[in-house]
C-alpha positions, 0 to 999 in steps of 0.5 A: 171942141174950139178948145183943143190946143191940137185942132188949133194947130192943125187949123193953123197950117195953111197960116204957116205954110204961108209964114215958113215960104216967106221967112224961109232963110234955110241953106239948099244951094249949098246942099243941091251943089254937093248933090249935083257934084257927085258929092253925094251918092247915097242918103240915110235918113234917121228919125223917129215917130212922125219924123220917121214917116217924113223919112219914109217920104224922103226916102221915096222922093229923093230916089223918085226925083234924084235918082239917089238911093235913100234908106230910112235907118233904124237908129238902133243899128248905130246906138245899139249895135255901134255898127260901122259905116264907111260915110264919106260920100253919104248925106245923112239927115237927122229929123227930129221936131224937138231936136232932143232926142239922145237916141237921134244926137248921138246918130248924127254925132257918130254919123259925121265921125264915120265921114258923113255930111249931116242935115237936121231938119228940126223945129228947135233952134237949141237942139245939140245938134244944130251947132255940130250938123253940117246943115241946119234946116229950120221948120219954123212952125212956131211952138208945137205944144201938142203931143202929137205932131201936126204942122211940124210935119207938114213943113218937114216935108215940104223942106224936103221937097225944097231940097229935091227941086232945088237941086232939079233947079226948079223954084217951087216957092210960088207953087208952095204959097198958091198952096197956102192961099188956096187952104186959107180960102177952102178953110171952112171945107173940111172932111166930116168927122160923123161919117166914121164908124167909132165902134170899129177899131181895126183895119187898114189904110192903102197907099202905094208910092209917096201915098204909102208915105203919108199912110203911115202918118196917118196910121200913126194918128189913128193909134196914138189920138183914137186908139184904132189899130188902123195899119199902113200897106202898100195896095201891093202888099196888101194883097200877099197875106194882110187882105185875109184879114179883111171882113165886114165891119174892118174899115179899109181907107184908101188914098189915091193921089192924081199920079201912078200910085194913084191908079195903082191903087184904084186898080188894087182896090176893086177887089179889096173894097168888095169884102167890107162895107167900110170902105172910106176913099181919101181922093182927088175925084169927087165922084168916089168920094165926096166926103172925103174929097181933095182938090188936087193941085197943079204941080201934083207933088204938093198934094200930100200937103193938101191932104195933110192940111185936111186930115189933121183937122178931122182925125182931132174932132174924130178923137173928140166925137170918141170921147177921148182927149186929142191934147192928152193921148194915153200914155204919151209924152212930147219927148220920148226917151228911147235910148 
């Protein structure tokens, strides 16, 4: 099991969350300045795969913190459709781990010729798009060899963050290295892989808010590293149609996070959880669920990071206990050709 390359840098994330806050040489002043000057008034985000769960992230916070409306933009709708947008006082940022995407450089390439300033957040230094973006923000992960991202995302979101409390005036640095310290040191706690049921793969993971954001990340790993159909709602959502499909032996994940969404989703559950016996609680209250247990953390916006840096490990040893290869998922490839 040691030997998956995959586990290894899903184990290697409290390690460069600690090396990323202490190299961290990216520009946000210049960023947060525009924003602040009502420079900008709207961000698009465009991504792909685990880019774009990070974009939905985006999306959520930069509305939430920053009272910015953000939308996560098909690429399709510039590639494709070569649609026209009037940019001038947009923010766009392109995500992409590999920076190689060409469906993704000509987004940023037409997105600054229609008037936008553009970020790249990528792991890639050489990317194309690092000397004709407007911004560059550097992950610095480290090479991610694996198919499936893991530490890319990690550090994507917490950059994101960087930018938002940046422009809130607030040095989330120190927050960000407790967070380090603490995973380094809760290292060998990690969520047992066993307690899934690997017959049964179909149902549902229930988020609300930021918590929907990282469903969809989570989602993502269910498909491409198990092969399990295990879909993303809102526990809003959830309950206008998708809830009929729910039965005994269809798992139900649920996560709760220690802010609103959070109680939204415990308060949505009660009834959902009652028609399977599948039931599988990623919380922060350890009396719902000891297995799958987080300690939540003073400043409450690093919790998906804790989550994350919990998750990662334990979806790559269950992808193990199926039987199936986390370093070789069927019919993937590191950089996908989409346009």
């Amino acid at each position: 099991m040691d030997s998956s390359i995959l586990l290894n840098e899903a184990l290697s994330i409290p390690e460069k969350i600690n090396h990323f806050i202490i190299n961290d040489k990216n520009n946000y002043a210049d960023v947060s300045k525009l924003i602040n000057e009502k420079k900008i008034q709207y961000i698009v985000t465009v991504a792909r795969g685990t880019s774009d769960c990070a974009a939905l992230y985006a999306s959520y916070m930069f509305a939430k913190y920053l009272g910015l409306p953000t939308y996560s933009m098909p690429p399709s709708i510039i590639t494709l459709e070569n649609s026209q947008f009037d940019f001038s006082k947009a923010l766009v940022i392109i995500i992409s781990q590999s920076g190689l995407s060409t469906d993704l450089v000509e987004c940023e390439n037409k997105s600054k010729q229609m008037g936008a300033t553009t970020i790249l957040i990528s792991n890639n230094q050489k990317s194309p798009m690092v000397s004709t973006s407007n911004f560059f923000y550097y992950i610095n992960a480290g090479e991610e060899k694996s198919v499936a991202a893991t530490k890319t995302f990690v550090l994507s979101l917490l950059i994101i963050q960087k930018i938002i409390f940046n422009t809130l005036n607030k040095n989330i640095n120190n927050h960000i290295k407790k967070i380090s310290e603490k995973l380094i040191k809760d290292s060998n706690n990690q969520w047992n892989p066993k307690i899934l049921n690997k017959s049964v793969d179909v149902g549902f993971i229930i988020g609300r808010g930021v918590g929907y954001a990282i469903a969809n990340e989570i989602s993502l790993k269910f498909k491409e590293l198990c092969q399990e159909m295990i879909e993303p709602f809102s526990s809003a959502e959830v309950m206008h149609g998708p809830k009929s499909l729910i039965q005994d032996s269809f798992k139900v994940f649920t996560m709760s996070l220690k802010d609103n969404s959070g109680k939204i989703v415990n308060q949505d559950s009660k009834e959902i959880t009652k028609l399977t016996n599948l039931h599988y609680s990623i919380s922060f209250d350890d009396k719902d669920n000891k297995n799958l247990f987080y300690n939540s953390y003073e400043f409450i916006e690093l919790d998906p990071i804790i989550i994350l840096s919990k998750f990662y490990p334990w979806i790559v040893k269950y992808s193990i206990e199926k039987g199936l290869d986390p370093d070789k998922p069927r019919y993937l490839t590191k950089v996908t050709k989409t346009f």
